[in-house]
N, C-alpha and C positions, 0 to 999 in steps of 0.2 A: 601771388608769390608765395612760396614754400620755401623751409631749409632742407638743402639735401643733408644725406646722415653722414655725408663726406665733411660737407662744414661742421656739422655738431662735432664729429672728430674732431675734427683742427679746432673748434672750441674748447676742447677740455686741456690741452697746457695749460690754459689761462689758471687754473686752479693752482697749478704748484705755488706762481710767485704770492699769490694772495696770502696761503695759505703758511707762506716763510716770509712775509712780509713782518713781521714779527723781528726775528733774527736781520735781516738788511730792509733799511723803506725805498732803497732805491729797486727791489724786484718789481715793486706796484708799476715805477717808471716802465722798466724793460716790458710787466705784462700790458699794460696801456699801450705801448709803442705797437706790441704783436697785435693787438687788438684794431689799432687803428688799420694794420698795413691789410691784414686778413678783410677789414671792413670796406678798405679800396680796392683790393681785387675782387671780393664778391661783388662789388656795384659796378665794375669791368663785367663781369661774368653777369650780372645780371643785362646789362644794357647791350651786350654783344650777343644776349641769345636771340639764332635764328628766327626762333620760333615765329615774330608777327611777318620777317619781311621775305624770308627764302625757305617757308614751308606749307604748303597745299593740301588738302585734304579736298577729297571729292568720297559721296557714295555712289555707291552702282548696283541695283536692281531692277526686278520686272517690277512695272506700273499696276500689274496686277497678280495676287498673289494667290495660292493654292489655299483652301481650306481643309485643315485636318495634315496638313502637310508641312513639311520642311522647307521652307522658304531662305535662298541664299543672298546674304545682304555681304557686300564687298566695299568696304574702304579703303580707297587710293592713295595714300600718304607717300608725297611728293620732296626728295629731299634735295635743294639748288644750291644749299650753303656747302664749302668747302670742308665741313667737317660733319664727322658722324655723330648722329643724335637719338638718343636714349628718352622714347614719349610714351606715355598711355596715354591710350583713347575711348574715351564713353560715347556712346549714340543715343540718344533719347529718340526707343523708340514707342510704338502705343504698350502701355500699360497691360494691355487684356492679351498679349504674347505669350506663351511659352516662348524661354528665350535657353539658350546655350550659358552664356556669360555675359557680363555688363561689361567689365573693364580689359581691355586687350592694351599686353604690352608687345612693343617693337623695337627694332634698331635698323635704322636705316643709314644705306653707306654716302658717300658726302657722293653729289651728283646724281644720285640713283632714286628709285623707288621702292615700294614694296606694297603688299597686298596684305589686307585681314578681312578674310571673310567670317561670320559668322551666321548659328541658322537662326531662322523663326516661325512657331508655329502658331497661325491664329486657329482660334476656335468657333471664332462667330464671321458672318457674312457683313458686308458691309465696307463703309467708307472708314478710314484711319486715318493719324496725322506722325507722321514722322517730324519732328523737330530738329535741334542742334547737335553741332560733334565738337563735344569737348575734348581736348588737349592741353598735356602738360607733359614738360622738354627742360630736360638738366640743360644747362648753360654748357660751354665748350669747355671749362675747367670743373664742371658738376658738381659747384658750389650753391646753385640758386636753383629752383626748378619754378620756369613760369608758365602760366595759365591760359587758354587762350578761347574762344568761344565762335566758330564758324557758323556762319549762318547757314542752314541745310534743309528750311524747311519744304516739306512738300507730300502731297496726299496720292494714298495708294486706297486699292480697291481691292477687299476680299471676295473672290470668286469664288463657286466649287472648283472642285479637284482639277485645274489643268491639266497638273501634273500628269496625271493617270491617261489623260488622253494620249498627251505627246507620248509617253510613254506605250499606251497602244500603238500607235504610227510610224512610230519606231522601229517594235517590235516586229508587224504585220511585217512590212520591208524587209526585215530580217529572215523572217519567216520562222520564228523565237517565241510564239504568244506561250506557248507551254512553261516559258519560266516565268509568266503570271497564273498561271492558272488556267487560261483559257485553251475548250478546246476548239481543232478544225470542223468548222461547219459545214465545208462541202461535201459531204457525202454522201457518193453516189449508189445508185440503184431504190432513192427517193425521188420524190417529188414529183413533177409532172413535163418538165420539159427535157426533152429526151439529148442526152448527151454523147454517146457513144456505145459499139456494143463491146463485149469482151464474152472471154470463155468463161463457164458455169462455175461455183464454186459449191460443196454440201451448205454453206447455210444461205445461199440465194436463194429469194421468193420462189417460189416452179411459175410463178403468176407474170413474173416479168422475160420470161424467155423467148426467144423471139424466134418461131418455129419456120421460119422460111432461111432464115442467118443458119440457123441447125441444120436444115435438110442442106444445107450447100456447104456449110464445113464438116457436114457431120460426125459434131460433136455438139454437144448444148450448147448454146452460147443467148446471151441474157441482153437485153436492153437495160442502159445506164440514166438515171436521170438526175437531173439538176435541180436544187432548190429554185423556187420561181423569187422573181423579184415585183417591184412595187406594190408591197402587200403594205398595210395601213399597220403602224403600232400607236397606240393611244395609250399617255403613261398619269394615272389620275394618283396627284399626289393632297394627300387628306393634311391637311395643314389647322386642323382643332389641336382641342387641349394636350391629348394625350401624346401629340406628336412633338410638343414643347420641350417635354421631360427629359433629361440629359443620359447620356451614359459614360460611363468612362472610359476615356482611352483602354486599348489592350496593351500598348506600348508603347514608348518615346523614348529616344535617345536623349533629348533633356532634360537635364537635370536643375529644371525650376524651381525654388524652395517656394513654392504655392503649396497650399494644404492639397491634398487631390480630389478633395471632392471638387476643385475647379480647373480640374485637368479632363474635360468633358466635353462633349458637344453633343447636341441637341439631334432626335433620333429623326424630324424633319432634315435636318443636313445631311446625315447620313441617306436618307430618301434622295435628297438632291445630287450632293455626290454620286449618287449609283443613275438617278436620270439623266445625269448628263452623257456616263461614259457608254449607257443604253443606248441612248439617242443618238451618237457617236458613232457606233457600229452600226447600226440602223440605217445612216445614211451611206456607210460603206458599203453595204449590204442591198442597198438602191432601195431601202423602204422609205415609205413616207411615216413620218410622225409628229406624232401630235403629244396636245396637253392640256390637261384639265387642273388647275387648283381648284379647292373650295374648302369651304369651312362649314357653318349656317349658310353660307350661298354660294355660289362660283363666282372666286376672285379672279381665276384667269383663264383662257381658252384660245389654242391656238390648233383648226385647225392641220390634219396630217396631211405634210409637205416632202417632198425629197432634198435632197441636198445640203450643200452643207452653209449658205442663205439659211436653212431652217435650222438648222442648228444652233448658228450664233443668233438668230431669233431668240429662240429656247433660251439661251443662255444671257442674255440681258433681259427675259421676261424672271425669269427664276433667281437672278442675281440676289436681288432684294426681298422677296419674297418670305413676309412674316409670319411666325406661328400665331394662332387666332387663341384668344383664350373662352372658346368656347367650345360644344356640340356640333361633330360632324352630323349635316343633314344629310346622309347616303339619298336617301329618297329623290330629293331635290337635283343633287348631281348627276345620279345615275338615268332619272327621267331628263334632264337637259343633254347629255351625252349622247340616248336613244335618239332626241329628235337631232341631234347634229352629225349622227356618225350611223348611215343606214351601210356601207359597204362593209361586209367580215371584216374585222379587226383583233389584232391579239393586244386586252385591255390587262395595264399590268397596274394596280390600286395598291400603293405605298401606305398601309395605314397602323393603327396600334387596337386590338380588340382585348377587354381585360374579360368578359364573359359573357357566358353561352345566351344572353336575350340580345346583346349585340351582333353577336354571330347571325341568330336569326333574322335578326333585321338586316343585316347584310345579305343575306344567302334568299331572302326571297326576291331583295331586287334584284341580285345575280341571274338569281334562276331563267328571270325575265330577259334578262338580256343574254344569259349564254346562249339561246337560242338562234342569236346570229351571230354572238362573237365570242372568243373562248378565253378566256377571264383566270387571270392570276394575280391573288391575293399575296402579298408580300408583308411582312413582318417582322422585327427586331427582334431577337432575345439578347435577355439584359444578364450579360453575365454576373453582374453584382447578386443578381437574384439567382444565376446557378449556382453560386459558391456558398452563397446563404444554404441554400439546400443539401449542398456538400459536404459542410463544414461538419468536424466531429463535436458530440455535445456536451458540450465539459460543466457547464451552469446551467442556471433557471434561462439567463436573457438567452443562451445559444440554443433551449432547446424551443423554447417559444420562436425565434428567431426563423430554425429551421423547419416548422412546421407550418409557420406562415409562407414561407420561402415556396415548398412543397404543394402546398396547399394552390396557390398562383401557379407552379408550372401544371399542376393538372389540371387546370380551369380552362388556364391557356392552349393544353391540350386537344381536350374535348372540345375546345370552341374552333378549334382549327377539322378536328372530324366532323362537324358538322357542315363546315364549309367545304370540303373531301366529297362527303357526300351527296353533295349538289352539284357536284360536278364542276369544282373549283380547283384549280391549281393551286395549292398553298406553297410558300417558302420562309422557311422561319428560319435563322441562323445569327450566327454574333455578328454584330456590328460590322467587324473586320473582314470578313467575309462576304460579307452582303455583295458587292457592288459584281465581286464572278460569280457568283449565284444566280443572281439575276441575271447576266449576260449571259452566260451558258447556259442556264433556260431556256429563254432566247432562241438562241445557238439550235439547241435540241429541237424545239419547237418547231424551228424553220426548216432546217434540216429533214426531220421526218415530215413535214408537208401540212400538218395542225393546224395552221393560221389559215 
């Protein structure tokens, strides 16, 4: 129980008689008397609030939530009593959220309801506990404001990115993916399965023309072809030490008072996130795909399947899926990979290289395997460390700062040309970015006929 600031008002007359009780002792009476009546309609207005017997509260969300994402949490606040009531309401939810705001005020009209929705952004994968929904409600004369504690407990599960998917699926239907980012993959006068003819255009192949179509319209006229479908993609995600390391958001519209270096997520989720919305297309796309973890060994292997059965496979094998705080064995995985995966496959390796004798050791197992499959190294840059290097040098600590900075992108660099050079597809890009990078690679890939 609380005092509203409406009582503490009606509390201060009580000062005048005290304070000319002096000059008359019967004011003390008159202020005693106000005091007592004030103290009987507040316990009226306490015992008459709605609040335990004609008001409801319920939440409403998904069971499973997005990581790296905005997640919409809805409170139902239900009002039965005959009159309008003035509450805030707290949610206890997990602690490790980017949250919007904790305390949401309302007014609700007598008979009616109303809605508060607020967002939430986890950062890590995993189980959570959502708890109770506190509430407090001025009394009908907003003399008393009482308390009240619903029970709401119940556990959600952080997922990678749904969002992004539904998002894709959406969009495709629409036929809209251009205001993500993505482009159209069908494009014809590729691939190998022949799709229709049409008239010549100056920059069509001479190689695709189709000289009998010509001699009967004559005019040139070209064979059109289709990307092929059930081609294998295998997406090997390096879950060692280096893929622990955090990086920071680029942006969020909440405003957390977290310090920011815990405004971050782990550059293995970021890997996840972007495998899932890969794999996603993939089976729209009628490929079959598969998946390799490992660290020091292979934690998981599933595999390349069509459908979207494989998919949500993928997605409760990868759910939980932890970083290792050890040494990726390349060696180990890429030799278990060879013996489970003899049909061409486009292998797409999520990992972190900080210099050129890891490079090497990556690129001679490549080398071995791009022989039957064509192999794209993917990679984070850490914008904290471009800005490092950006940054103008005003002291001693910013110019040491930016020379180490400097120093790591061109390491990073040349360990990506040497992996160039073996005939790797590299892709290094910010965080934010990654996941259409990687898809329209993809895209590209399939598209001109590669895989």
């Amino acid at each position: 129980m609380h005092l509203s600031n409406r009582l503490l008002i009606f509390l201060l007359p009580v000062a005048v008689p005290i304070v000319l009780s002096g000059v008359s002792p019967n004011l003390l009476f008159i202020g005693g008397a106000y005091v007592v009546v004030l103290f009987i309609v507040s316990t009226v207005d306490y015992l008459t609030n709605p609040l335990f017997k004609n008001v409801e509260v319920h939440r409403e969300m998904n069971s499973k939530f997005s990581l790296g994402a905005e997640n919409v949490v809805t409170l139902k606040v239900i009002n039965r009593s005959r009159y309008p009531l003035k509450m805030r309401l707290k949610d206890d939810f997990p602690d490790e959220f980017l949250f919007e705001k904790v305390l949401h005020d309302c007014y609700v009209s007598p008979m009616h309801h109303t809605d508060i929705s607020y967002r939430l952004m986890p950062l890590r994968r995993g189980i959570y506990q959502f708890v109770d929904i506190h509430l407090r409600c001025q009394g009908i004369l907003g003399l008393i404001v009482r308390q009240r504690r619903v029970p709401a407990a119940t556990e959600i599960k952080v997922y990678p990115n749904l969002q992004a998917v539904r998002q894709y699926e959406l969009l495709v239907k629409r036929g809209m993916l251009h205001q993500i980012g993505l482009k159209n993959s069908r494009r014809f006068g590729e691939g190998t399965e022949m799709e229709r003819l049409r008239e010549y255009f100056p920059d069509d192949d001479f190689r695709r023309i189709d000289w009998n179509a010509t001699a009967r319209q004559r005019k040139p006229i070209v064979r059109e072809f289709e990307t092929e479908r059930s081609q294998d993609i295998v997406i090997m995600l390096d879950t060692g030490r280096l893929m622990a390391s955090p990086i920071l958001l680029e942006a969020t519209t909440l405003p957390s008072p977290e310090v920011i270096s815990q405004k971050a997520m782990l550059k293995l989720d970021y890997a996840i996130n972007t495998t899932l919305m890969t794999a996603y297309v993939s089976t729209l796309k009628g490929d079959k795909v598969g998946l390799i973890a490992f660290a020091d060994t292979v934690h998981q292997y599933l595999a390349p399947k069509p459908g979207k059965k494989q998919f949500l496979t993928m997605l409760e094998t990868i759910y939980a899926l932890p970083a290792h705080s050890v040494e990726p064995d390349f060696e180990t995985a890429f030799k278990y990979l060879a013996s489970k995966q003899r049909k061409r496959a486009l292998i797409i390796l999520f990992t972190d290289i900080l210099d050129s004798d890891s490079a090497e050791g990556i690129a001679a197992y490549v080398s071995q395997l791009s022989k039957h499959h064509l192999v794209a190294c993917v990679t984070l840059t850490d914008s904290g460390i471009v800005e490092l290097a950006e940054q103008a040098s005003t002291d001693s600590k910013s110019v040491y700062e930016k020379a180490i900075a400097e120093r790591l992108l061109q390491e990073k660099h040349a360990t990506l040309e040497i992996l160039r050079r073996r005939g790797v597809i590299t892709i290094d890009v910010p965080a934010h970015q990654l996941t259409m990078a990687v898809v329209n690679k993809y895209l590209e890939l399939k598209a001109k006929s590669q895989i």
